[in-house]
VOGU-3710 file (C-alpha; in Angstrom, 3 decimals, decimal comma):
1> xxxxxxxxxx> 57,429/70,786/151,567  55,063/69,860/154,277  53,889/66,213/155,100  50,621/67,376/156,749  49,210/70,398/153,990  49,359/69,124/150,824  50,875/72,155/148,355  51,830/71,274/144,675  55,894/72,335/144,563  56,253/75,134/142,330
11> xxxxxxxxxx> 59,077/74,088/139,487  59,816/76,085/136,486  57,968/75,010/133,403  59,465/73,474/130,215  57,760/73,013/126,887  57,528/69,338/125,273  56,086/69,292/122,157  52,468/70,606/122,511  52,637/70,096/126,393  54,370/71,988/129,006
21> xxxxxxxxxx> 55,876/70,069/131,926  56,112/71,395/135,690  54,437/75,362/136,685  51,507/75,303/136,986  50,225/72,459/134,760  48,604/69,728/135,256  50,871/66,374/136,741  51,321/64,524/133,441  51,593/60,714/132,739  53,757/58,776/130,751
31> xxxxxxxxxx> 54,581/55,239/129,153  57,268/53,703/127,208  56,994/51,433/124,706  58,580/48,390/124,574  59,350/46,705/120,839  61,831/47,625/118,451  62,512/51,367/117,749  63,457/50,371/114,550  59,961/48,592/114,018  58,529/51,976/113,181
41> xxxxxxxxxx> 54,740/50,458/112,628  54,844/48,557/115,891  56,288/51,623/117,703  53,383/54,004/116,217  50,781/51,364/116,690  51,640/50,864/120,147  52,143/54,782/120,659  48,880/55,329/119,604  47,546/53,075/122,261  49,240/54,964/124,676
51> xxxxxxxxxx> 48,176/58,240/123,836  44,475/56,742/123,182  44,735/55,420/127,079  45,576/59,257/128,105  49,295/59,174/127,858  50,736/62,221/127,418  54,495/61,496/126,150  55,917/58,310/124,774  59,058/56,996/125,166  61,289/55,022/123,298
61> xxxxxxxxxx> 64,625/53,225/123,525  67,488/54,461/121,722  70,914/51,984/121,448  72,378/53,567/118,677  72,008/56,371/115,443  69,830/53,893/113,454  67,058/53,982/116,397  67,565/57,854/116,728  67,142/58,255/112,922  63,876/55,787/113,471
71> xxxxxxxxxx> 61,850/57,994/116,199  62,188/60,977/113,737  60,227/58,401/111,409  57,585/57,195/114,524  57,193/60,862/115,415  56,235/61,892/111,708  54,077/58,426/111,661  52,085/59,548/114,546  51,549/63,787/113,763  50,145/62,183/109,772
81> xxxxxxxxxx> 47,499/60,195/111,942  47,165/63,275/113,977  48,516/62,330/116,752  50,180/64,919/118,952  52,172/63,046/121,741  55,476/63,792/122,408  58,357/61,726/121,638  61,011/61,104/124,332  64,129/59,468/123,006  65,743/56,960/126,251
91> xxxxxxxxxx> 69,517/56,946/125,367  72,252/55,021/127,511  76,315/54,675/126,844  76,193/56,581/123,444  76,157/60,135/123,240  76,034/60,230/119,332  73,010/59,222/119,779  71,778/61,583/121,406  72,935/64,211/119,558  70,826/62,204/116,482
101> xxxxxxxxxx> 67,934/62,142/118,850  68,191/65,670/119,860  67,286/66,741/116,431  64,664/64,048/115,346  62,496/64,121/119,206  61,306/66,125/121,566  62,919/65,305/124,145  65,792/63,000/125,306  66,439/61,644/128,204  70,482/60,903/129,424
111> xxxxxxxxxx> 71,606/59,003/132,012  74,215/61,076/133,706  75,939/57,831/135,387  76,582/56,715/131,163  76,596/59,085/128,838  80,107/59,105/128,778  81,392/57,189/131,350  82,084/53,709/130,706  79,711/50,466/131,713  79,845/50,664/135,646
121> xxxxxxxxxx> 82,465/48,277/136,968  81,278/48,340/140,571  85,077/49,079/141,631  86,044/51,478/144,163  88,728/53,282/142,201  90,530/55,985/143,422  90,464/59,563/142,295  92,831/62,560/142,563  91,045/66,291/142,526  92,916/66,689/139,200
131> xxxxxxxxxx> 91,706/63,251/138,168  88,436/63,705/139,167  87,799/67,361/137,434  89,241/65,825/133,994  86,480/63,483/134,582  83,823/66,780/134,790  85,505/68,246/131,568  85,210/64,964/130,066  81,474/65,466/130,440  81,309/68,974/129,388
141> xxxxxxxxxx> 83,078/68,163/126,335  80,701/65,421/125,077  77,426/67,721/127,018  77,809/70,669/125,449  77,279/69,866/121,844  74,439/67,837/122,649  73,072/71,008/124,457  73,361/73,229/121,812  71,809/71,104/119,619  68,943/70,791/121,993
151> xxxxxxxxxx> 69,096/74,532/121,813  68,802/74,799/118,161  66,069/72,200/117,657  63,801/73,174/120,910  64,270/69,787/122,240  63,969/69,213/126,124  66,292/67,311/127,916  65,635/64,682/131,117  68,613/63,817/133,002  67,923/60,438/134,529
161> xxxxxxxxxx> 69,761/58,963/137,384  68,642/55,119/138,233  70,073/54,139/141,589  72,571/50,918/140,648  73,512/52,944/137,728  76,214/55,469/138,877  79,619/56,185/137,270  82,860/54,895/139,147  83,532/58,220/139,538  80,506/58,835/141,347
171> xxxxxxxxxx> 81,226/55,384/143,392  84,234/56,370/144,514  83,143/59,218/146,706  80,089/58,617/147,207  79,517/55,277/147,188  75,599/53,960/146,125  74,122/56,662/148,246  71,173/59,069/147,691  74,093/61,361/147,721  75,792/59,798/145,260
181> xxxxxxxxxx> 72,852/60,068/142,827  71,945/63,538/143,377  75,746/64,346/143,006  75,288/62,654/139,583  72,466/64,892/138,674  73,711/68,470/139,894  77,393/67,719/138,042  75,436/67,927/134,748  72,912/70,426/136,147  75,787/72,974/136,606
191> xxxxxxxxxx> 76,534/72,516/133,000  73,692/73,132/132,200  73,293/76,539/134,023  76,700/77,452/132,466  75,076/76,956/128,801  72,216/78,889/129,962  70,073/75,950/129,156  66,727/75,167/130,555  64,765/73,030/129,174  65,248/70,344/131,382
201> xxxxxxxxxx> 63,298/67,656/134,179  65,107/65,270/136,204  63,939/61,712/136,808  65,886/60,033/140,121  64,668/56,568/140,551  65,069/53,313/142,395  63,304/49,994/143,124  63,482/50,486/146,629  60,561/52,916/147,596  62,537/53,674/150,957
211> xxxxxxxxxx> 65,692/55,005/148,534  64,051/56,268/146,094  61,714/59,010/148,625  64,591/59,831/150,427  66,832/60,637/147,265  64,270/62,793/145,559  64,042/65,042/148,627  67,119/65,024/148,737  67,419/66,364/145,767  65,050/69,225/145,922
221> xxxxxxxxxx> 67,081/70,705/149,135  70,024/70,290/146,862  68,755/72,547/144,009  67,182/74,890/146,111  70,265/75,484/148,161  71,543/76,409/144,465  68,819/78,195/143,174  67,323/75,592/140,838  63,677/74,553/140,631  63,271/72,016/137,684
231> xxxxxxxxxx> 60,518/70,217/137,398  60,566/66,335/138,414  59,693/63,032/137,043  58,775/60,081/139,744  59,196/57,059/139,131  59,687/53,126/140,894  62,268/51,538/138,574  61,606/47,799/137,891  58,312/48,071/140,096  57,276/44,345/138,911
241> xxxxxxxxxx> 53,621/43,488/137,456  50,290/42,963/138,948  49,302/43,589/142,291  53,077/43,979/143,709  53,796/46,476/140,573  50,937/49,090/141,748  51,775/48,849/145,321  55,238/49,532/145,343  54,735/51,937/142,750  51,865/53,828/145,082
251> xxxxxxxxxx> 53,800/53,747/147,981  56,591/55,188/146,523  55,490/57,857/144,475  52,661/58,052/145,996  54,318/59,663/149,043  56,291/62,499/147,344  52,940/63,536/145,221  51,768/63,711/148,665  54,254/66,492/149,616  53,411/68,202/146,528
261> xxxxxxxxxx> 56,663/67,194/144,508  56,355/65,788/141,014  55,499/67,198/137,806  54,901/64,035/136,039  55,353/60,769/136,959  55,298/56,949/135,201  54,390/53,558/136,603  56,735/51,150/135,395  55,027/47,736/135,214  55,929/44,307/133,503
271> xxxxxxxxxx> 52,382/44,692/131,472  51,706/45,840/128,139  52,163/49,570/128,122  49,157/51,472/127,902  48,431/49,218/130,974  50,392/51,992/132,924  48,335/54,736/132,128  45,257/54,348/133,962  47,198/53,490/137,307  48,895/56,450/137,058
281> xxxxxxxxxx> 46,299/58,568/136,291  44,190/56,910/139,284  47,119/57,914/141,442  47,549/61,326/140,134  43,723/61,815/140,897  43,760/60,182/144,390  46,427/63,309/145,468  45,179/66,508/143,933  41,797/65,719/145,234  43,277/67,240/148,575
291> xxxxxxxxxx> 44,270/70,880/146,532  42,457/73,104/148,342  41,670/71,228/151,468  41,009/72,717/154,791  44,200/73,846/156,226  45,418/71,077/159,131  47,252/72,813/161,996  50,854/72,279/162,060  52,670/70,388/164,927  55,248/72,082/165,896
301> xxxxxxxxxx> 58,763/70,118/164,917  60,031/67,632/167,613  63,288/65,603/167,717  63,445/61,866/168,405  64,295/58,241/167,865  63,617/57,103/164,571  60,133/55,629/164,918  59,925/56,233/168,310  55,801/56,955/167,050  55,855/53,411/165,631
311> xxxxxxxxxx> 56,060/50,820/169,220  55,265/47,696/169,473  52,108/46,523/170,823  52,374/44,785/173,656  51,279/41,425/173,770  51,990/41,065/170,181  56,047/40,944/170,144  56,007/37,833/168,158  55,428/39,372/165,437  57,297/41,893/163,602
321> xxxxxxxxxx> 55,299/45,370/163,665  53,911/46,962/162,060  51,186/44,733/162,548  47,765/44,370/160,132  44,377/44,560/162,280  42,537/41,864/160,542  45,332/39,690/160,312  47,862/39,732/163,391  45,099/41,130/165,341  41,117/39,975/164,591
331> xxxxxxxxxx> 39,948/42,005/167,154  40,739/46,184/168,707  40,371/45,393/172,398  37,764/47,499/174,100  40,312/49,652/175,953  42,377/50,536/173,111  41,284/54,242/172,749  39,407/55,145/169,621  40,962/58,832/168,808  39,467/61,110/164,976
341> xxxxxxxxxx> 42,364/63,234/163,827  41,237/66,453/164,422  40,524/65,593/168,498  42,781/66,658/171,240  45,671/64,042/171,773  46,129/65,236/175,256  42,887/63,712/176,417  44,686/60,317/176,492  45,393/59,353/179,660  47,182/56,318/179,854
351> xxxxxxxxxx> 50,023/53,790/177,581  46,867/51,655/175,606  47,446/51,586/171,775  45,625/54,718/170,173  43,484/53,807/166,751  43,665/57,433/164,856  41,047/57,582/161,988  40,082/60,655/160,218  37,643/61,800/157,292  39,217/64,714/156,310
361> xxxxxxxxxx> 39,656/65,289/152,363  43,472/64,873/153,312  43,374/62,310/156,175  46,927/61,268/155,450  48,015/64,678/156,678  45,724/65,098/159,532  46,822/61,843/161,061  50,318/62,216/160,633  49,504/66,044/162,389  47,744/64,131/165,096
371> xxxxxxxxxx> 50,147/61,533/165,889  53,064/64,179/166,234  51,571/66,206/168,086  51,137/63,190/170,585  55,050/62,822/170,221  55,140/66,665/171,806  53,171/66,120/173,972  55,341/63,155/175,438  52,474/60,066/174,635  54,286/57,145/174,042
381> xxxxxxxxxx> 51,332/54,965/172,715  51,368/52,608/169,495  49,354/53,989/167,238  47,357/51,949/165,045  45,991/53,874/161,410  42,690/53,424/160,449  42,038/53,996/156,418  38,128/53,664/155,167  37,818/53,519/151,703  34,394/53,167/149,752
391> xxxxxxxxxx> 35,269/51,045/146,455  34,448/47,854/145,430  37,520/48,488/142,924  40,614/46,034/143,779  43,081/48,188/141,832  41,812/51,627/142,803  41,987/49,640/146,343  45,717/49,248/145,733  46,896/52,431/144,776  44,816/54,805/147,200
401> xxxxxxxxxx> 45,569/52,352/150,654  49,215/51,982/148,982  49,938/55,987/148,208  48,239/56,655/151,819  49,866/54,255/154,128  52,945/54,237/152,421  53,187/58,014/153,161  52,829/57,536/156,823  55,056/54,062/156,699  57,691/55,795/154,976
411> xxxxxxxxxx> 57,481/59,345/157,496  57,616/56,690/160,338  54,397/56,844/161,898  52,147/53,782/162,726  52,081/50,762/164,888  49,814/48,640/162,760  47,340/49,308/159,576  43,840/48,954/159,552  42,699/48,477/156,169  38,718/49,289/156,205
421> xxxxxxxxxx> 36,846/48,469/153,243  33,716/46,529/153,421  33,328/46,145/150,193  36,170/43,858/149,476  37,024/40,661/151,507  39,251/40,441/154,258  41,859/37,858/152,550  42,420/40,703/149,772  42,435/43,408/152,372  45,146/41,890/154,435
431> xxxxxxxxxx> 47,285/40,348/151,279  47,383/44,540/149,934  48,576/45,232/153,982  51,257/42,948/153,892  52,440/43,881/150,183  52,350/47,497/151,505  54,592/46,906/154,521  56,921/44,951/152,636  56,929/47,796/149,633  58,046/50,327/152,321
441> xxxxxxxxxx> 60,647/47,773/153,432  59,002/47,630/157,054  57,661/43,556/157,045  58,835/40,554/154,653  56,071/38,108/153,664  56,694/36,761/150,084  59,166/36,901/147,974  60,163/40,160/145,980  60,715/40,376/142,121  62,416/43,330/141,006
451> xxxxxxxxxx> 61,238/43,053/137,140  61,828/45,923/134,624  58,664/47,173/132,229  60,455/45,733/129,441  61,627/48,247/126,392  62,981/48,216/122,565  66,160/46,568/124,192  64,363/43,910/126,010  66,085/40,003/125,102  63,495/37,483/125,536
461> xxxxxxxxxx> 59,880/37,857/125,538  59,640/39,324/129,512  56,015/38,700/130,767  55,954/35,011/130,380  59,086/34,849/131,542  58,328/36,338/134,887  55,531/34,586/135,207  58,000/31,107/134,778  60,246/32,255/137,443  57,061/33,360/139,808
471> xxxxxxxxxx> 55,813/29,917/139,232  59,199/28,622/140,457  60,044/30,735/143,316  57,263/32,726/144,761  56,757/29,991/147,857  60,311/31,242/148,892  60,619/33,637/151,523  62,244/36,852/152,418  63,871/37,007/148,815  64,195/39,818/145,916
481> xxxxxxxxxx> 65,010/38,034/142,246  65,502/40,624/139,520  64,182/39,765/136,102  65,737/42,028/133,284  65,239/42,287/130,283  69,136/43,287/129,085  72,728/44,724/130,853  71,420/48,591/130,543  68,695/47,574/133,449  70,443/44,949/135,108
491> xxxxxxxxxx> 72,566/44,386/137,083  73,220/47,935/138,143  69,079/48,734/138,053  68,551/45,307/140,295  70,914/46,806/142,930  68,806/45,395/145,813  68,424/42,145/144,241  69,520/38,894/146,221  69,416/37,218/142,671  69,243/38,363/139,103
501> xxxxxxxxxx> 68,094/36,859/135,343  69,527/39,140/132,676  69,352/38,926/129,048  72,696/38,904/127,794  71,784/38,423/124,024  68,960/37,005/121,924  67,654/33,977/123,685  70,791/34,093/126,244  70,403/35,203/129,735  72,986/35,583/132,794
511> xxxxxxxxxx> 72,667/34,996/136,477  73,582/36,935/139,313  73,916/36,512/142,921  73,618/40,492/143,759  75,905/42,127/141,730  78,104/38,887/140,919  77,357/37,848/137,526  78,180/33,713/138,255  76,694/32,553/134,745  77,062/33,923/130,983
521> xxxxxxxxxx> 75,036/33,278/128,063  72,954/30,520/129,393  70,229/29,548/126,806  67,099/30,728/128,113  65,233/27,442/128,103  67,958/26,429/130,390  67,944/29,497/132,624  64,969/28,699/134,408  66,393/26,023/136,208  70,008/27,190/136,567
531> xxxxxxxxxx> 68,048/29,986/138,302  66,804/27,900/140,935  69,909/25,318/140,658  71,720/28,763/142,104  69,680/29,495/144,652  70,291/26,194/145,949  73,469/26,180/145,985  73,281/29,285/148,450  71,418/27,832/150,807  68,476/30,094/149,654
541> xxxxx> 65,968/27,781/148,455  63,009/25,652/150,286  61,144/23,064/148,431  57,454/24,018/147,857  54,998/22,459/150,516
//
């Protein structure tokens, strides 16, 4: 796929219910809802609200038979009130349920690191070849009666990889690694293919934007290399709330829409969840504006340092690049050169910083064309991005500067942002800069949470609770705290985490320092300050000023 000429990737198409995911349909958008499966009226009420915000599938959590049984009841709730949505079933650890599911939904989605592999242990064990294939028959046993089930009850199937979240198996060869997950995925793909089954869309997701780009294309050169072309769900797992919640979840898939993969994609916030719907339709909409565009001539490939086209400005080594114009600098000195896109790089004649703005319909690709074609043509200059947007709309602010300088963080390319948009002050302007350098992992300015969307499963009630910790800790600096709402997301789903808050049962919660659980089953009106009474104790924590 190209980074500069924005094509949609062509994946096969698989039927849903009444929709059909991937082809040449439309990029669809999705929610999950997050009370009890078994509460069948909550579950259709809050379904409803989904679909009414434009959702087009639903998903539900699914622990055990009794919640499998119940989504054949919340998908018959819903077509009586003539509502069409499709059901997704979300099943983890328990493949008898989703062999339940696979009959009452229409679709389910399994978690190759455990549908039949035991809770991750986070040990390096060792594996034989003979040890390790009994381990792949282990999974075709339990996969191929769920298949044919699938089969008989046209049910589609997502196979869902969450980085954090891989068998030891996996671990053991592979370690955490973008390989590792796409490993996890193509294991059960080629199962798949031998049951001639395929009705299926893979999800591969994690909280860090930078792993989570770099695994998905990973994985498309790993199916194409074997002939596969399912379509793909994008996702940021555990993308927080608010502000930080659209940002990291623009930047991140955001950039792959931009090179045309994704078939549908959901934003996972810490909100109520029909408040997903319109951010990821506002994304969605911000990328296939540029179908069609003007074709943007193609650089020819170079070779080079990573971020060799992102230098520091001199002058400004104090602080770490890349820098925010606005912010680190107030002012573009008046021989800086002031380049559009579509001019000839060669025309610069000396080492000054180069601010590249463009107005073509896809000005992320034309600026990333310029910028390497300066890199071939051996111009060493910091580059500094100019983005104009018209709105007056904070949110829409968020998403379109996050999906477009994310892209060109993430690829490598830029010096410093420029964030133009008169219509909203420069303290907002500069607060979205620094939460998109620090979504693309590039610049640290505030501390990170790493909170899941909540679901059926959840423990405690998970907004106010975030907000209680953010209260707490958000004057700290430079760290991530994970806030989960049970085991199945944390602590494997927090895997970037410096600390973690899991529910561990109704109204209990457990601590983590990364992957270390160091507390069990503290009551939750204790947790709070246990939290911080931890990060103390590691030398993490700064009182407030």
């Amino acid at each position: 796929m190209s980074i500069f000429n924005y094509h949609h990737r062509r994946s096969s198409s698989v039927p849903v219910g009444v929709i059909v995911i991937g082809g040449d349909n439309p990029i669809r958008v999705q929610s999950m809802t997050n009370v009890s499966t078994n509460d069948i009226e909550a579950c259709v009420e809050q379904s409803l609200r989904i679909a009414a915000k434009g959702g087009e599938l639903v998903r539900l959590t699914t622990q055990g038979v009794k919640e499998a049984t119940a989504i054949g009841e919340i998908r018959h709730q819903l077509r009586l009130r003539d509502c069409d949505v499709p059901i997704v079933a979300d099943v983890h650890f328990n493949p008898k349920a989703a062999y339940v599911a696979a009959e009452n939904t229409d679709k389910v989605r399994i978690n190759p690191g455990n549908f039949v592999d035991v809770a991750r242990t986070f040990q390096k064990l060792e594996f034989t070849d003979e040890e390790y294939q009994e381990e792949i028959d282990k999974i075709r046993r339990a996969l191929i009666p769920f298949l044919d089930l699938c089969k008989a009850h046209n049910t589609a199937v997502r196979l869902g990889v969450n980085h954090g979240s891989l068998s030891d198996r996996i671990m053991s060869r592979y370690g955490d690694t973008p390989a590792g997950m796409v490993e996890s995925v193509m294991e059960f793909l080629r199962i798949c293919r031998e049951q001639d089954f395929d009705r299926i869309i893979i999800s591969i997701k994690a909280s860090n934007t930078v792993v989570m780009v770099q695994t998905v294309r990973l994985l498309c050169k790993a199916m194409e290399a074997e002939d596969m072309h399912f379509p793909l769900h994008l996702g940021v797992t555990e993308a927080g709330d608010d502000e930080e919640g659209r940002i990291k979840s623009a930047v991140g898939i955001g950039t792959l829409l931009a090179e045309g993969i994704g078939d549908t994609i959901r934003v996972s916030l810490s909100e109520e969840p029909e408040a997903e719907i319109p951010v990821a339709r506002q994304l969605v909409d911000h990328i296939i504006a540029r179908q069609g565009h003007a074709p943007i001539l193609e650089p020819q490939p170079f070779d080079g340092e990573a971020r060799l086209y992102s230098l520091p400005i001199e002058g400004f080594e104090q602080v770490r690049h890349p820098l925010v114009i606005g912010h680190d600098i107030d002012q573009i000195p008046a021989d800086w050169h002031i380049c559009k896109a579509d001019s000839d790089p060669s025309l610069i004649s000396d080492d000054k910083p180069v601010v590249v703005h463009s107005d073509h319909v896809n000005a992320v690709g034309e600026i990333q064309a310029f910028i390497s074609r300066m890199v071939n043509l051996g111009k060493r200059n910091p580059v500094i991005i100019r983005l104009t947007y018209a709105t007056d709309n904070i949110e829409l602010l968020q998403i379109q500067s996050g999906a477009d300088f994310g892209t060109m963080l993430l690829n490598g390319y830029g010096s410093a942002i420029w964030l133009d948009a008169t219509a909203i002050d420069q303290a907002t302007r500069t607060r979205i800069c620094l939460g998109i350098l620090q979504a693309a992992r590039l610049r640290v300015s505030h501390t990170e949470y790493i909170s899941c969307p909540g679901c059926g499963r959840t423990l405690f009630a998970l907004q106010d609770t975030i907000k209680s910790v953010k209260a707490a800790t958000s004057h700290l600096k430079g760290l991530k705290i994970g806030i989960m709402g049970c085991i199945v997301n944390g602590p494997g789903e927090m895997a970037d985490a410096d600390y973690g808050y899991v529910g561990a049962a109704a109204g209990k919660v457990s601590l983590y320092k990364n992957k270390e659980c160091i507390e069990k089953n503290i009551p939750q009106e204790e947790a709070l300050q246990h939290l911080i009474d931890l990060i103390k104790a590691n030398g993490d924590w700064q009182d407030p000023l």
